[in-house]
N, CA, C and O atoms as CSV, one atom per row, in Angstrom:
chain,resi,resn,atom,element,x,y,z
A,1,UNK,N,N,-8.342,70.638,48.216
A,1,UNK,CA,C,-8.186,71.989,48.704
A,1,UNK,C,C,-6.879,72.089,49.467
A,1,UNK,O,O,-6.529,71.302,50.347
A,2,UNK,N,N,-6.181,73.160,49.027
A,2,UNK,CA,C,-4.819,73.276,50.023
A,2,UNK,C,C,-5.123,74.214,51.186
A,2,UNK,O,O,-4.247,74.081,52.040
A,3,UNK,N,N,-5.706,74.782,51.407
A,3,UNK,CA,C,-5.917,76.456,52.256
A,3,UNK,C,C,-7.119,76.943,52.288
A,3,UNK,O,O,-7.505,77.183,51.144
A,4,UNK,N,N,-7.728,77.144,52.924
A,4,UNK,CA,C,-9.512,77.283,53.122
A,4,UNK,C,C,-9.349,78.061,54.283
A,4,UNK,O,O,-8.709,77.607,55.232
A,5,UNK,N,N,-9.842,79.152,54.315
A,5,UNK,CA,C,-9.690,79.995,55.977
A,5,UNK,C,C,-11.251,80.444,55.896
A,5,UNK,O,O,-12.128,80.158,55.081
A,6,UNK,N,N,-11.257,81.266,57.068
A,6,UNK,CA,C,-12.653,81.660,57.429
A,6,UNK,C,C,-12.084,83.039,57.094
A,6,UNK,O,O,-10.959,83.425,56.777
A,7,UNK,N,N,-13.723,83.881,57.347
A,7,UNK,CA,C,-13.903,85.258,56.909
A,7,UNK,C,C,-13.776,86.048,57.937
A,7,UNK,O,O,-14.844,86.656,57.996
A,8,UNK,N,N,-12.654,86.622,59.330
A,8,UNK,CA,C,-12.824,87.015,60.017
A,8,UNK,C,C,-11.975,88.268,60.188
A,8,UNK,O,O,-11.395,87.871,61.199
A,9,UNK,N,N,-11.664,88.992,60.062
A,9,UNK,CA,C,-11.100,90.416,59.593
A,9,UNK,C,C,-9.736,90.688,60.743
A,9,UNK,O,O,-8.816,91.502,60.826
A,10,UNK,N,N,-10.245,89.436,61.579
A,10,UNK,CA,C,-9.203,90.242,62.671
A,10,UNK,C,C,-8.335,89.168,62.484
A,10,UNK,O,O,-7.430,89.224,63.317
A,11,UNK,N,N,-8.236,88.209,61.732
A,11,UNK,CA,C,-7.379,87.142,61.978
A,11,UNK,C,C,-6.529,87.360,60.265
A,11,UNK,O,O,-6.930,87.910,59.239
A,12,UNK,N,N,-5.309,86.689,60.576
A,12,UNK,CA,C,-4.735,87.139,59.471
A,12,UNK,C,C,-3.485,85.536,58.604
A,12,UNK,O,O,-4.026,84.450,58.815
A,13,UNK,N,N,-2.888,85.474,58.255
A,13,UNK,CA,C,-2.642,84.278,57.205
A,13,UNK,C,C,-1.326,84.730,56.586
A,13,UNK,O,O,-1.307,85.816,56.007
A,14,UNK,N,N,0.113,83.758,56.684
A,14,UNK,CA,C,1.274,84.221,56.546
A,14,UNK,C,C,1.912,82.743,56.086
A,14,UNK,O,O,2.135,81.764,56.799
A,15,UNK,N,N,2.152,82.936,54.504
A,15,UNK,CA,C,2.432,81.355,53.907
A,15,UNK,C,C,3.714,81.857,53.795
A,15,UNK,O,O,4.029,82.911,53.244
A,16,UNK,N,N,4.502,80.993,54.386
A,16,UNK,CA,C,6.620,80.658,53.201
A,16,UNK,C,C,6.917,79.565,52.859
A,16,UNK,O,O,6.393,78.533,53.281
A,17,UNK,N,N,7.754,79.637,52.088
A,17,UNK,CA,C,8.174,78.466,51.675
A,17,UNK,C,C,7.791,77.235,51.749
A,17,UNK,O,O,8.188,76.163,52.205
A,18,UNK,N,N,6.503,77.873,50.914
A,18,UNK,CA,C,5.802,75.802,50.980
A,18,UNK,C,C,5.278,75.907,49.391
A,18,UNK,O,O,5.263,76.877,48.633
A,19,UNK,N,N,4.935,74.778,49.230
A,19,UNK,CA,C,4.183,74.370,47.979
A,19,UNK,C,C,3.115,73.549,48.197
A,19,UNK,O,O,2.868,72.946,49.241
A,20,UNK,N,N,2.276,73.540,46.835
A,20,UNK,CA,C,1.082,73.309,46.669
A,20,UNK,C,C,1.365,72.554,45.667
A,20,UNK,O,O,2.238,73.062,44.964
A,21,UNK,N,N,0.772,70.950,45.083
A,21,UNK,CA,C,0.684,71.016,44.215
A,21,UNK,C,C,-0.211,69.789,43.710
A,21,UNK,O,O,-0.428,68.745,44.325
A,22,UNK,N,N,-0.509,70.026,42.904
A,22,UNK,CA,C,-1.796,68.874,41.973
A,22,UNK,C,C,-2.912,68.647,43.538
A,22,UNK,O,O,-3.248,67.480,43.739
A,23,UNK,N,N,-3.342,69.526,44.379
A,23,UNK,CA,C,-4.049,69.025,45.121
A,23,UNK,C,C,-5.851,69.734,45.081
A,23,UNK,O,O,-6.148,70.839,44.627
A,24,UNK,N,N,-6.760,68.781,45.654
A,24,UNK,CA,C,-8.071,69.281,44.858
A,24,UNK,C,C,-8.775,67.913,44.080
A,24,UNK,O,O,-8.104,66.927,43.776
A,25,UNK,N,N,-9.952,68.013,43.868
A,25,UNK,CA,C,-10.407,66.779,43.131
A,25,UNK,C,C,-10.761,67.594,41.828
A,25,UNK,O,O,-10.994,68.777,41.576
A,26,UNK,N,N,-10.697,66.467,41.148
A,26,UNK,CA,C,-11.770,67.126,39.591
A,26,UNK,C,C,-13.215,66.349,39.817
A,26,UNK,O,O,-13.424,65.425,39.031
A,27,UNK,N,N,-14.194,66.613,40.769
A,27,UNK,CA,C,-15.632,66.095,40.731
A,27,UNK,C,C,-16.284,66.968,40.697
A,27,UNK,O,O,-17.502,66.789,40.727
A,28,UNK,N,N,-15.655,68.490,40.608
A,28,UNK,CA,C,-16.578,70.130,40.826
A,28,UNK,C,C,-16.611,70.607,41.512
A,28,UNK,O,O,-17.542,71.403,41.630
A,29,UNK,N,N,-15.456,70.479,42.664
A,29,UNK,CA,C,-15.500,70.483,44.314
A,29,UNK,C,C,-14.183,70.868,44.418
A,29,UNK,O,O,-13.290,70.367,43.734
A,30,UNK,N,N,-13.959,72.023,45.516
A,30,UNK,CA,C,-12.445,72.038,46.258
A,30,UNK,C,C,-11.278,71.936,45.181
A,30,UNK,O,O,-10.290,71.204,45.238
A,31,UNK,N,N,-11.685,72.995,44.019
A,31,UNK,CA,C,-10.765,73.253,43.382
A,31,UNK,C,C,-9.257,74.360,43.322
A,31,UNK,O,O,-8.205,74.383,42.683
A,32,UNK,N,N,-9.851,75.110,44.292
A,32,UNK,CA,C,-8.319,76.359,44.733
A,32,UNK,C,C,-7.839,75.150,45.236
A,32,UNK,O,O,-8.208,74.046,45.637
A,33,UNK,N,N,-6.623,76.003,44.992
A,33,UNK,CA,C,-5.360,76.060,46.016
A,33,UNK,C,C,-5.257,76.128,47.465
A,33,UNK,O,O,-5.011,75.419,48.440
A,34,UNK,N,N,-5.663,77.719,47.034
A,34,UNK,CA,C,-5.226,78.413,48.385
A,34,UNK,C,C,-7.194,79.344,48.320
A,34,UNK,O,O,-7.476,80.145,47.428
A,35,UNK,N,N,-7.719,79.135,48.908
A,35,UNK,CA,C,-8.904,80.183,48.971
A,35,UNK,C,C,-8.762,81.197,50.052
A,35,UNK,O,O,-7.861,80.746,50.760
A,36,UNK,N,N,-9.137,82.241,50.522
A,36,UNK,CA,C,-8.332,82.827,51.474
A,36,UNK,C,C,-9.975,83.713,51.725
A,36,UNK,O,O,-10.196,84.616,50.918
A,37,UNK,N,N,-10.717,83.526,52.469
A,37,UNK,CA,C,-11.658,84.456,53.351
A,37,UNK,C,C,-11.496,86.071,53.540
A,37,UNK,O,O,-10.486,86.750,53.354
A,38,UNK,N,N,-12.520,86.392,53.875
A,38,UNK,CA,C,-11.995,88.007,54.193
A,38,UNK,C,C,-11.296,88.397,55.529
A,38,UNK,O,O,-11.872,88.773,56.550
A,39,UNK,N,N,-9.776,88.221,55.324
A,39,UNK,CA,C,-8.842,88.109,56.329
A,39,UNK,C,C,-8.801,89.336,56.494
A,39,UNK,O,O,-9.306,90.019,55.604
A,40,UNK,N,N,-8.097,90.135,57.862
A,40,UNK,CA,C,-7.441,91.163,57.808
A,40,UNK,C,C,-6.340,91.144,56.799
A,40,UNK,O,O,-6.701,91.885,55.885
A,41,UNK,N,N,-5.325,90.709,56.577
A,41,UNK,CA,C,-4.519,90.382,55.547
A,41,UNK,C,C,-3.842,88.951,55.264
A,41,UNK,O,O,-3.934,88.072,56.121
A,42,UNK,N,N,-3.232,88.748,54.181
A,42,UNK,CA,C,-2.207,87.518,54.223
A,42,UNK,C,C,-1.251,88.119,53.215
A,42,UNK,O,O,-1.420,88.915,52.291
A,43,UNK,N,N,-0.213,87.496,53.681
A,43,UNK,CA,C,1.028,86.792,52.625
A,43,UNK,C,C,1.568,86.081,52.478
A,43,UNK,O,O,1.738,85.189,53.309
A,44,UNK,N,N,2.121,86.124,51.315
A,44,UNK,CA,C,2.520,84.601,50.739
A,44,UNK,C,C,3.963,84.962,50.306
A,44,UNK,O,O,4.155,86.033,49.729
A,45,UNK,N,N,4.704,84.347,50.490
A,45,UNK,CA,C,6.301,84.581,50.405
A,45,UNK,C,C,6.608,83.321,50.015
A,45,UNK,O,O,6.414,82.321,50.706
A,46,UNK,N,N,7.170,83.340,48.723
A,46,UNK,CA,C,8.143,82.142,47.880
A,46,UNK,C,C,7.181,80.673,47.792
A,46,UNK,O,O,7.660,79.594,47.442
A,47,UNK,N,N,5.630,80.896,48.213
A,47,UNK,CA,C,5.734,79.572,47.764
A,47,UNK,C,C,5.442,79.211,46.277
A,47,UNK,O,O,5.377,80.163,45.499
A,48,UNK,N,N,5.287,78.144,45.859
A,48,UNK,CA,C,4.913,77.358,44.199
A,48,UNK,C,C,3.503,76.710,44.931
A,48,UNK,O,O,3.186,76.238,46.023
A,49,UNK,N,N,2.728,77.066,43.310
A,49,UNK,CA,C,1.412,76.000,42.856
A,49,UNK,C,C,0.797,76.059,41.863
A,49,UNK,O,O,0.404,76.961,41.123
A,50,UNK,N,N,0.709,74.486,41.914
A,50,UNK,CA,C,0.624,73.980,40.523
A,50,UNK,C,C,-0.274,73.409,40.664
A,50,UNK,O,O,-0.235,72.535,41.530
A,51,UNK,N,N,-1.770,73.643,39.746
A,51,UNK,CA,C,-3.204,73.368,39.795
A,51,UNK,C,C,-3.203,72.783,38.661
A,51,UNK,O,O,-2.483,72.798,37.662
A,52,UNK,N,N,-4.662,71.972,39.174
A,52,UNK,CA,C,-5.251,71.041,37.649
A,52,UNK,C,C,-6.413,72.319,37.144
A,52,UNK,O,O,-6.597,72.838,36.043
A,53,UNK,N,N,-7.019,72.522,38.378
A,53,UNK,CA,C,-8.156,73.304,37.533
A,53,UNK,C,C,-8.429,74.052,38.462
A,53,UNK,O,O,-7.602,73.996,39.372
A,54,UNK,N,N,-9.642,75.057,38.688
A,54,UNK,CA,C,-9.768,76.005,39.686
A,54,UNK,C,C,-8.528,77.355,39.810
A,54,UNK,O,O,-7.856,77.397,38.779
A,55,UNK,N,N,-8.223,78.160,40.594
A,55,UNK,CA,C,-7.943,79.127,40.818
A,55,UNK,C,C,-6.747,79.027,41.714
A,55,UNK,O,O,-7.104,78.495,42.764
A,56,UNK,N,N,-5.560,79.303,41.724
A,56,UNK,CA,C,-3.921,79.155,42.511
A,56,UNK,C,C,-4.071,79.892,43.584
A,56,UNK,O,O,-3.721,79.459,44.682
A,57,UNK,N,N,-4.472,80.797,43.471
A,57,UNK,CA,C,-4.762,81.659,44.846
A,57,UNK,C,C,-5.971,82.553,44.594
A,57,UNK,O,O,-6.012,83.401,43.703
A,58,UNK,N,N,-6.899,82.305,45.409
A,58,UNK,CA,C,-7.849,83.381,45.845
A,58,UNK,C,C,-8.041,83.922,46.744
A,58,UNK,O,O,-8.545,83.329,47.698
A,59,UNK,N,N,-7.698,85.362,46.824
A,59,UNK,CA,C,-8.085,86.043,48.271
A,59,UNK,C,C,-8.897,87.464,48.214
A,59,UNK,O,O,-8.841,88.495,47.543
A,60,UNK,N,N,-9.646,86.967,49.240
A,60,UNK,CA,C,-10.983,88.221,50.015
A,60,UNK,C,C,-10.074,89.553,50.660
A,60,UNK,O,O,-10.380,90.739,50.777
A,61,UNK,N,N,-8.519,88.619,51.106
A,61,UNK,CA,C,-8.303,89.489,52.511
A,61,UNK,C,C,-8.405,91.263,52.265
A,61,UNK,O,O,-8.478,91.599,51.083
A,62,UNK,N,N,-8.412,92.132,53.072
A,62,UNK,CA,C,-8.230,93.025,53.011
A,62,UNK,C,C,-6.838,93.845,52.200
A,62,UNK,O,O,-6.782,94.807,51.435
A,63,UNK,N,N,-6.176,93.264,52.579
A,63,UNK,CA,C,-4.600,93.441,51.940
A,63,UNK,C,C,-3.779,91.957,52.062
A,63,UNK,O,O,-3.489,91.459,53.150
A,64,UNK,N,N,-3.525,91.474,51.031
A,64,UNK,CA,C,-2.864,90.445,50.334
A,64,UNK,C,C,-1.599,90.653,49.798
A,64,UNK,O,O,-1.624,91.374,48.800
A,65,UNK,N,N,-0.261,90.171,50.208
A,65,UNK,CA,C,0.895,90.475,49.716
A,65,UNK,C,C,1.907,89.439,49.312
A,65,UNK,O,O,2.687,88.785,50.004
A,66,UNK,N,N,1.729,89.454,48.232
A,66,UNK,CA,C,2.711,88.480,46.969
A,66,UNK,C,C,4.242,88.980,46.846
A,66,UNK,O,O,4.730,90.035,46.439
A,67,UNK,N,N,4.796,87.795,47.361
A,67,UNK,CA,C,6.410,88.423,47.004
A,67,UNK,C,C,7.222,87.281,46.654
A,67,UNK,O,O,7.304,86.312,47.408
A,68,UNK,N,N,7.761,87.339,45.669
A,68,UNK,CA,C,8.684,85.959,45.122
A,68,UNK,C,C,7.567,84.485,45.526
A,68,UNK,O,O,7.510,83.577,46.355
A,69,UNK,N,N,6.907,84.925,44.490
A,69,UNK,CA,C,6.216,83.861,44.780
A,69,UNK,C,C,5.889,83.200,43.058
A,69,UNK,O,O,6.016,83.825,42.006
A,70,UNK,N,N,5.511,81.980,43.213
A,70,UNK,CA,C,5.642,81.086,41.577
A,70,UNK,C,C,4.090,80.734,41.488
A,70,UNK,O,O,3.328,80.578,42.442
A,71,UNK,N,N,3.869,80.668,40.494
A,71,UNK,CA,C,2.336,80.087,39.944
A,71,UNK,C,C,1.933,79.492,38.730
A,71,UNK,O,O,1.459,80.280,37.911
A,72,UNK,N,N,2.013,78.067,38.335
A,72,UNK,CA,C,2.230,77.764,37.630
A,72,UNK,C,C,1.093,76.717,37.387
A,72,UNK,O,O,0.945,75.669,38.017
A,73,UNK,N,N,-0.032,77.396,35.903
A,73,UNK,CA,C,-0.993,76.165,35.752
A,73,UNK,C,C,-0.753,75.325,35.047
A,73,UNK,O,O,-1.653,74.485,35.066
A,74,UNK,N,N,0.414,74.972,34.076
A,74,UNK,CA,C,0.982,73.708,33.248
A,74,UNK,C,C,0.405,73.605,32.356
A,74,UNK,O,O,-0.640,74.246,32.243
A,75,UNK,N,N,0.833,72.786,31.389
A,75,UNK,CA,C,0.713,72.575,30.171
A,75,UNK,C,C,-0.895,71.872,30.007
A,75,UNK,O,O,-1.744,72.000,29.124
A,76,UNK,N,N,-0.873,71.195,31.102
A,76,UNK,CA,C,-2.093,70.269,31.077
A,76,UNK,C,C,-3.414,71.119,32.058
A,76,UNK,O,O,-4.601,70.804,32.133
A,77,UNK,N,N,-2.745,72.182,32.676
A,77,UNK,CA,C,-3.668,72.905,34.084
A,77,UNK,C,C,-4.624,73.008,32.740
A,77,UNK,O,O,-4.481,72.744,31.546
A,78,UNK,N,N,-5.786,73.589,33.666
A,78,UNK,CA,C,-7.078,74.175,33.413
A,78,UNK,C,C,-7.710,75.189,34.401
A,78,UNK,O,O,-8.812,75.427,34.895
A,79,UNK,N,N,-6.289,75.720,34.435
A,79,UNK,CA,C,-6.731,76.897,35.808
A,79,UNK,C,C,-7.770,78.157,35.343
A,79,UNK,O,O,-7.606,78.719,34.259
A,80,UNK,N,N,-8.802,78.521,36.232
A,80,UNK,CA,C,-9.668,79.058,35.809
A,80,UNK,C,C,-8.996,80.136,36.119
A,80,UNK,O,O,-8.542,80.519,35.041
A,81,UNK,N,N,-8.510,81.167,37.289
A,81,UNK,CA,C,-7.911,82.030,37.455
A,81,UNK,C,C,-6.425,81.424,37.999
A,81,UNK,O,O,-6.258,80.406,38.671
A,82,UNK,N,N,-5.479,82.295,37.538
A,82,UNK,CA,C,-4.038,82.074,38.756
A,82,UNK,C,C,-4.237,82.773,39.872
A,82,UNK,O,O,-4.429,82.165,40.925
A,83,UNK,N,N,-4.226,84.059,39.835
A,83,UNK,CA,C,-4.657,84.481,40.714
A,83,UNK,C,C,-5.520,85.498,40.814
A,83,UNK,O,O,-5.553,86.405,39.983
A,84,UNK,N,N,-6.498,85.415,42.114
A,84,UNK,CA,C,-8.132,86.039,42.061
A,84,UNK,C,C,-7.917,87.171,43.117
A,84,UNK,O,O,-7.229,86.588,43.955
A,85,UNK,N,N,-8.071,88.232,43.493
A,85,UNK,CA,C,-8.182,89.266,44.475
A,85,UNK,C,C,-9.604,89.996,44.067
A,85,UNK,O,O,-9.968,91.040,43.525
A,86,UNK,N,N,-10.069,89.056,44.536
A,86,UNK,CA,C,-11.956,89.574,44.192
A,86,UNK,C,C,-12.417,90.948,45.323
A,86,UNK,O,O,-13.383,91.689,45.146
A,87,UNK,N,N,-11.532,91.012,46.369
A,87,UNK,CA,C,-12.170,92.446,47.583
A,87,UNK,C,C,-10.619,92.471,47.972
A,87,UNK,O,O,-9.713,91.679,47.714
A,88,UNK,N,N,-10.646,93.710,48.711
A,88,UNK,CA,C,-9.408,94.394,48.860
A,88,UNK,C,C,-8.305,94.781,48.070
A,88,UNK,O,O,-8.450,95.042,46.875
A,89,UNK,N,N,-7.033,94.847,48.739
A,89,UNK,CA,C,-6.160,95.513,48.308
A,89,UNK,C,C,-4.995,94.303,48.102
A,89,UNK,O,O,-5.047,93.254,48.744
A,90,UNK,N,N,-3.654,94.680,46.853
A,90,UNK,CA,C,-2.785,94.172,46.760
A,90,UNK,C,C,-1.760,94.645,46.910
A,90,UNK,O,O,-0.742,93.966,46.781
């Protein structure tokens, strides 16, 4: 797992320039990236990730904001989603 937050509306989540990559097990477990709780918001600015399997980014938050940002499941990924915005806004 790279990023695991809690569900708390008032707290909020601000990624740059970092990367993610090949991290997570393949046993069925702790496959995101980035999982992201129901934040007040996050963003993610310029970073890269590169998954074996599971989902590159998932987020709850309320408002989630993607900007120059890379996502890449590879030739070999088995990414189930790249990216998930299951509640809120983008």
């Amino acid at each position: 797992m790279g990023i695991l937050t809690n569900n708390r509306a008032d707290n909020s989540l601000v990624v740059e320039f970092s990367e993610f990559g090949f991290n997570g097990m393949n046993s069925g477990r702790f496959h995101h990236g980035c999982t992201l709780g129901a934040l007040g918001n996050s963003r993610f600015a310029s970073p890269t990730s590169t998954r074996l399997n599971g989902h590159l980014l998932k987020s709850r938050a309320k408002v989630s904001d993607v900007r120059y940002s890379r996502f890449i499941d590879g030739k070999d990924g088995q990414a189930s989603l790249e990216l998930d915005f299951s509640e809120g806004e983008m």
